[in-house]
C-alpha positions as a printed Julia matrix, in Angstrom:
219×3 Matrix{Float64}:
   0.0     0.0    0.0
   1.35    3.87  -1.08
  -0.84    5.36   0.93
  -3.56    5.34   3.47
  -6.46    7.81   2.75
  -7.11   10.33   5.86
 -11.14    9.49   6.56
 -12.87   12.93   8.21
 -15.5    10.32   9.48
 -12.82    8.79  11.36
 -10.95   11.62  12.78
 -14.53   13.33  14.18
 -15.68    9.86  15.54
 -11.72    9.61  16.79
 -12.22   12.86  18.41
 -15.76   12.18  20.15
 -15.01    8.67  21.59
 -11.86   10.38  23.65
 -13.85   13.3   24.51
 -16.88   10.75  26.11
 -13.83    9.56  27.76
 -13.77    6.11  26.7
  -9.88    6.48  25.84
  -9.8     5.51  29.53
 -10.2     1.8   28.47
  -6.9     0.85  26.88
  -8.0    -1.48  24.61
  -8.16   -0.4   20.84
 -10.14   -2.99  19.58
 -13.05   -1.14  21.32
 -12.26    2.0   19.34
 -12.21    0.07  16.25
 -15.23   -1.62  17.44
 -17.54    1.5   18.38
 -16.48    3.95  15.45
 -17.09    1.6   13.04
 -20.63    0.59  14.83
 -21.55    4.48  14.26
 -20.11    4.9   10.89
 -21.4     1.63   9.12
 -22.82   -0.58  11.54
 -22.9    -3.91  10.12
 -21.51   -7.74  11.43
 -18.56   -8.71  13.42
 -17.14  -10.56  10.1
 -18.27   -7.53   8.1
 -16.23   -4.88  10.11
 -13.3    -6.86  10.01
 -13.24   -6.79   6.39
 -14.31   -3.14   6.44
 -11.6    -2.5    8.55
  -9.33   -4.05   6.73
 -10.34   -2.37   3.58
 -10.36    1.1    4.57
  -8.23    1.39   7.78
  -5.38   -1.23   6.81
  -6.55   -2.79  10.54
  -5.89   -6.18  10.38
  -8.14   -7.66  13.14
  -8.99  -10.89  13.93
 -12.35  -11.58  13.88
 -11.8   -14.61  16.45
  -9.99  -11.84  18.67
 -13.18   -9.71  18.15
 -15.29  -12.65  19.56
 -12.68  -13.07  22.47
 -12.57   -9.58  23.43
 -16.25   -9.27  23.79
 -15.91  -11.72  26.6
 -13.5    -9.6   27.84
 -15.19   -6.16  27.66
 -18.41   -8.04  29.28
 -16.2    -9.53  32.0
 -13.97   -7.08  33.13
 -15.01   -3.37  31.57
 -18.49   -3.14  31.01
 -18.47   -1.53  34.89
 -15.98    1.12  33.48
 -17.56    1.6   30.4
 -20.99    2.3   32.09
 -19.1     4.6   34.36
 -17.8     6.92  32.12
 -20.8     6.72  29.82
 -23.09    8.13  33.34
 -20.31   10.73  34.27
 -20.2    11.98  30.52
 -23.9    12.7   30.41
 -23.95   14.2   34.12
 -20.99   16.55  32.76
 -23.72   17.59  29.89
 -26.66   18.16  32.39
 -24.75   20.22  34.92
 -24.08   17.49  37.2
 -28.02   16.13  37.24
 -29.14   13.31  35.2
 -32.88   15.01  35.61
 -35.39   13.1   33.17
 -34.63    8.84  33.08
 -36.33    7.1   30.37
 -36.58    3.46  30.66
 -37.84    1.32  28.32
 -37.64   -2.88  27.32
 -37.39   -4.78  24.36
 -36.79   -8.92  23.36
 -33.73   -9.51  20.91
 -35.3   -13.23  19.67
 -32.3   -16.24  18.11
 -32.96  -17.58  15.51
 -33.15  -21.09  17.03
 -35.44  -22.83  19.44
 -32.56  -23.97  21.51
 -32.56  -22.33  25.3
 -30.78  -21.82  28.3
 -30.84  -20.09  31.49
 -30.89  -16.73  29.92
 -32.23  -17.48  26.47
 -35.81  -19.03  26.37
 -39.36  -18.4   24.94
 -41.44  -14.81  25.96
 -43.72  -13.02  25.16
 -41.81  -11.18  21.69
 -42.29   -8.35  20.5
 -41.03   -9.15  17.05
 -43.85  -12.16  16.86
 -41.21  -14.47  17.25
 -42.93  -16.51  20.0
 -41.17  -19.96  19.11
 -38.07  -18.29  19.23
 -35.41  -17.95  22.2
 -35.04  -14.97  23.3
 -33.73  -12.29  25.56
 -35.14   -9.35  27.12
 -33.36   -5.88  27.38
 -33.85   -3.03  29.61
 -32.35    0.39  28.98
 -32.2     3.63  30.79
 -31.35    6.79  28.84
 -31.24   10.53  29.72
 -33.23   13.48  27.7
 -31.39   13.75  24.76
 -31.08    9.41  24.51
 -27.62    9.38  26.23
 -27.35    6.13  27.98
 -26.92    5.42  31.17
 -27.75    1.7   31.54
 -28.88   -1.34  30.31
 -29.21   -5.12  31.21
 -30.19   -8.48  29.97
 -33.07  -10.38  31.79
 -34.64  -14.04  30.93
 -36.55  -14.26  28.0
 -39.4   -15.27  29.83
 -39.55  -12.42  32.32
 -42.28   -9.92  32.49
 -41.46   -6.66  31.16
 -43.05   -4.85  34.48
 -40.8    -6.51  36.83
 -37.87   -5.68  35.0
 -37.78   -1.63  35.62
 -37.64   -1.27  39.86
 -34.59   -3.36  40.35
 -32.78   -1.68  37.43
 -33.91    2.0   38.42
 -32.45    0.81  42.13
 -29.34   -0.3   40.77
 -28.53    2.14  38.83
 -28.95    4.61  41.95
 -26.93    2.43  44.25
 -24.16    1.46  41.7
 -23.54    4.86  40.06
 -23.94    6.51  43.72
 -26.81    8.5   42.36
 -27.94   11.27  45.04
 -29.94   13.59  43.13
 -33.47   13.73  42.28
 -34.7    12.52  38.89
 -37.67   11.98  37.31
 -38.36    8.42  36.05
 -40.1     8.49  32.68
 -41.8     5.32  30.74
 -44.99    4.08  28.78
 -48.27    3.14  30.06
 -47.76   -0.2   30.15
 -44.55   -0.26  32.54
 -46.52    2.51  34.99
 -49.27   -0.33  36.08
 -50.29    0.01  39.55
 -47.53   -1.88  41.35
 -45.01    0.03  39.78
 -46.35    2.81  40.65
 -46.77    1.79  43.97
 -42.84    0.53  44.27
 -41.76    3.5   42.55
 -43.82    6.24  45.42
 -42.33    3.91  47.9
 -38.68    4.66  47.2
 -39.42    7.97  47.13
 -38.76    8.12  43.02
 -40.65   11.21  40.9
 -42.29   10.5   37.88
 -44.5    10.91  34.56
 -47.44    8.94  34.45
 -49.42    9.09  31.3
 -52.9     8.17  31.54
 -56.51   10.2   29.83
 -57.72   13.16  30.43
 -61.02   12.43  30.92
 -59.72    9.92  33.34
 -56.86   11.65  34.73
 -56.46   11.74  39.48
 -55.28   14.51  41.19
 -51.68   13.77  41.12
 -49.69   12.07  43.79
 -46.54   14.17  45.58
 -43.94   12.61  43.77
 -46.19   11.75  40.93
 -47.06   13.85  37.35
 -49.83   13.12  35.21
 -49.73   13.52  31.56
């Protein structure tokens, strides 16, 4: 090769991922891995070759696979850290608004295990194993958090014990409001969330609308 050719994509994305702070992690496979999941988000197998092509990185895809383990194992509690502190550093300190919401990422096999089995899906893919995924993002969709629950696990059990974790894990002392559809604010929620002393949206009719509670808003 004469040459490489300087990609502006890169050096912005280059640029933002150190800013974040994730430059913290020393591992460059997880640059590689995140710019080119903004840029052209595609397969494992397909970045390698597009990193091959237009980076002249020569990764392994097998060390791809490998390091995955390892950023699950050892630096997904750092890389949740630094993802929290840059979006407090945006919002003055205060994460404010916290949006939860849950989806099912379904396998395309029948095959299960103690995380992957059959749930209600909300791609219609009710043979399929699956997984169910929480996530917690500020105003603006920065993320905060995230987690992986059995397939088979109701949706409305799922958003308490991540709310509380997130609090007790990132050290969270501020008020926030906790924002999410109708059909994660049922009654017990509710009930869970004005009993840890939580704020937040409820969304219900107007015609049907209650006075709201202290720590509760109606929408």
């Amino acid at each position: 090769m004469d040459a490489v050719l300087i990609n502006g994509t890169q050096l912005l994305l280059n640029q933002v991922y150190d800013s974040i702070g994730f430059n913290q992690i020393s591992d460059e496979i997880l640059r590689h891995l995140v710019i080119t999941r903004v840029s052209q988000p595609r397969s494992k197998l397909a970045t390698v070759d597009y990193l091959r092509s237009y980076y002249d990185e020569d990764v392994d895809l097998n060390h791809i696979y490998r390091y995955m383990d390892k950023l699950y194992n050892t630096q997904m509690e750092l890389a949740q850290q630094i993802s929290v502190e840059h979006t407090r550093r945006i919002f003055g300190g205060k994460i404010g608004l916290m949006f939860y919401d849950v989806t099912t990422l379904y396998f395309e096999t029948s095959k299960t295990d103690s995380l992957r089995e059959p749930g209600f899906s909300k791609d219609g893919k009710a043979a399929e194993s699956q997984v169910v995924l929480g996530l917690l993002v500020s105003e603006g969709g920065y993320l905060l958090s995230y987690s992986i629950f059995n397939g088979s696990q109701y949706e409305g059990f799922t958003m308490i014990p991540m709310i509380d974790d997130f609090k007790q894990r990132f050290n969270i002392g501020e008020d926030f409001v906790v924002v999410a559809d109708s059909g994660l604010m049922n009654k017990n929620n509710v009930a869970l969330l004005q009993q840890a002393g939580y704020k937040y949206i409820l969304g219900a009719r107007i015609k049907t609308r209650a006075p709201p509670s202290s720590n509760g808003y109606s929408h």
